[in-house]
Every structure is written in structure tokens, then in C-alpha cells.
C-alpha positions as CSV (number, residue, x, y, z in Angstrom):
1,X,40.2,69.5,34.7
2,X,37.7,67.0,32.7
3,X,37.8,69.1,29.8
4,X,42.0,69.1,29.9
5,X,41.5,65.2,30.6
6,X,38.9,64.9,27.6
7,X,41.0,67.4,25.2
8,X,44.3,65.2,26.2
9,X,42.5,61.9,25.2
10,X,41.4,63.1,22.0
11,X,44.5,64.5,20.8
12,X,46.3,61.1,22.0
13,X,43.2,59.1,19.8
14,X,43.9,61.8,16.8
15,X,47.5,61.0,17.2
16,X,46.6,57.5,16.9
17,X,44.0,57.5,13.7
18,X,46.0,59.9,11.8
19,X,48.8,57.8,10.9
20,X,46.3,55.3,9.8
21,X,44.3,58.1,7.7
22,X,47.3,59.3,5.8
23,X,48.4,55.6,5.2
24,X,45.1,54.5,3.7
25,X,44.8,58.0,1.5
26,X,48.1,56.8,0.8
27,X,46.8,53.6,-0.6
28,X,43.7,54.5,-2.3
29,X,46.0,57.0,-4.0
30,X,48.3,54.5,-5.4
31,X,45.1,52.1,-6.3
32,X,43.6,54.9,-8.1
33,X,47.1,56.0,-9.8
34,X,47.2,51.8,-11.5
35,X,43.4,51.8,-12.0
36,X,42.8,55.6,-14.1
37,X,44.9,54.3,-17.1
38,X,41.8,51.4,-17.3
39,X,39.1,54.1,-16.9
40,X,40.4,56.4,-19.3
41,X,41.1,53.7,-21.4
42,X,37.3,52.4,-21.4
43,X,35.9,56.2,-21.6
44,X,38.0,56.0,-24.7
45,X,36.5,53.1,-25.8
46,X,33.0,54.2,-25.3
47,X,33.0,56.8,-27.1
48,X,34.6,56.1,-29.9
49,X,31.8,53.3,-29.9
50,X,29.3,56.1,-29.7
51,X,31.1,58.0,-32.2
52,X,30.6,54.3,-34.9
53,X,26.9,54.4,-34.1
54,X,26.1,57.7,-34.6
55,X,25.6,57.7,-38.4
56,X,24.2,54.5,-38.2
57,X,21.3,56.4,-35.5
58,X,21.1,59.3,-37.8
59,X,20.4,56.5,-40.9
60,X,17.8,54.7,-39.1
61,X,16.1,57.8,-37.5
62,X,16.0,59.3,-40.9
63,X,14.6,56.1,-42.3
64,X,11.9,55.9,-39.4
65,X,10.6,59.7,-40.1
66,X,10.6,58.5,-43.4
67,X,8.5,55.6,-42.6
68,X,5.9,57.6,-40.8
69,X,5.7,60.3,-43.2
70,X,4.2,57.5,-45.7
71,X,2.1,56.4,-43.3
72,X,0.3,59.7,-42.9
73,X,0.5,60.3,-46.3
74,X,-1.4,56.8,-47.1
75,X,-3.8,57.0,-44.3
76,X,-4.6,60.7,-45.2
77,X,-7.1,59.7,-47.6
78,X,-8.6,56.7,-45.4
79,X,-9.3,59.4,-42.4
80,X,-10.8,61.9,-45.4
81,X,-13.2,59.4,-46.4
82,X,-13.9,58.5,-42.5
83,X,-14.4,62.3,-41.5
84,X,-17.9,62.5,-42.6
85,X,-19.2,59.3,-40.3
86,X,-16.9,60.8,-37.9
87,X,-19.4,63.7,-37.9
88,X,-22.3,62.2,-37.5
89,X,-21.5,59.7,-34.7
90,X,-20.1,63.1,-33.4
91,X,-23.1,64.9,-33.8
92,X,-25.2,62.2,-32.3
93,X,-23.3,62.0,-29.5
94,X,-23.9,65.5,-28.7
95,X,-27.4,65.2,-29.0
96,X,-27.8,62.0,-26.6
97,X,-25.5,64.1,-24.1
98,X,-28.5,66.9,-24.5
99,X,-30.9,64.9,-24.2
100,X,-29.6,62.9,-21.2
101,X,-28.9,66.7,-19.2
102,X,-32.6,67.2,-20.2
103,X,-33.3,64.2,-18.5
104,X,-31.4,64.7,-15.1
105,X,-32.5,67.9,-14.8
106,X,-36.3,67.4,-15.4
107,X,-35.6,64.7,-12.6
108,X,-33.5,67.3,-10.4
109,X,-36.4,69.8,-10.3
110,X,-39.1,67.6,-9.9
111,X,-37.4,66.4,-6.3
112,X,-39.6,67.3,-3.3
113,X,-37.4,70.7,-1.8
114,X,-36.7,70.3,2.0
């Protein structure tokens, strides 16, 4: 009988809400129906603004790769003239890295074992 009671009550609340349900839907449907006209309108809008600046893009990412193709190009000759220091700081580098394992592990081997 609590069950019948309960299933009786719900349907009467359904009955209730789904009036409401179909009348909101109902509104949101006719919002949406005087709004989309305004969406579409500034989708439109958009992209024809995208469509404008899309040479104007293409010109200044052309003129950018340009830009850094001289670069390279003029700095080519300073890192050329640079690659021999580049070298020898290298090379010395390495050898105080040697000479620092050396170091440590002269010290490792000379700890008392336990």
C-alpha cells in the first residue's frame, strides 16, 4: 500500500511539473528562435573578419621568416668566428670536470671502510 501511496504521489507531482516543463521548453524555444538570427549574424561577422586578416597574417608571417632568415644569415659569420673560443672553453671545461672526478674519487677511496 506505501508503494501505491508513493507511486500515486509522484504521478500527481509529475502531473504538476510537467505543465511547467513544457511551458518553459516552450519559452526557451521561442527566446532562442529571436536570438539565433543575432548569433548567426555575429558568426558571420567573425569570420568574414578572419577571412580580412588572413592575408594580412600570411604578409606579416612571411615578413617575420624573412626577418629571421637575415638574422641567421648575419650572425652566421659572428658564431664562425666564435666556434674556435667555443672549443677551447669547451675543452677546458671537460678537463676541470676530469680533474674534479679525479678528485672525488681519490677522496672516496681513501674513506676509512666500515
Amino acid at each position: 500500500p506505501h508503494l501505491i501511496t508513493l507511486g500515486n504521489h509522484l504521478n500527481s507531482v509529475w502531473a504538476q511539473v510537467l505543465p511547467h516543463l513544457i511551458a518553459l521548453g516552450t519559452q526557451m524555444y521561442s527566446v532562442w528562435a529571436q536570438v539565433a538570427p543575432h548569433v548567426n549574424a555575429f558568426g558571420g561577422y567573425i569570420s568574414a573578419q578572419c577571412a580580412a586578416l588572413q592575408p594580412f597574417l600570411a604578409t606579416m608571417v612571411a615578413h617575420a621568416s624573412e626577418s629571421v632568415q637575415q638574422m641567421i644569415a648575419a650572425a652566421g659569420p659572428v658564431v664562425e668566428s666564435l666556434y674556435p673560443h667555443l672549443e677551447a672553453v669547451t675543452t677546458q671545461l671537460f678537463h676541470v670536470w676530469s680533474v674534479l672526478l679525479t678528485v672525488v674519487d681519490t677522496w672516496i677511496q681513501a674513506l676509512p671502510e666500515f
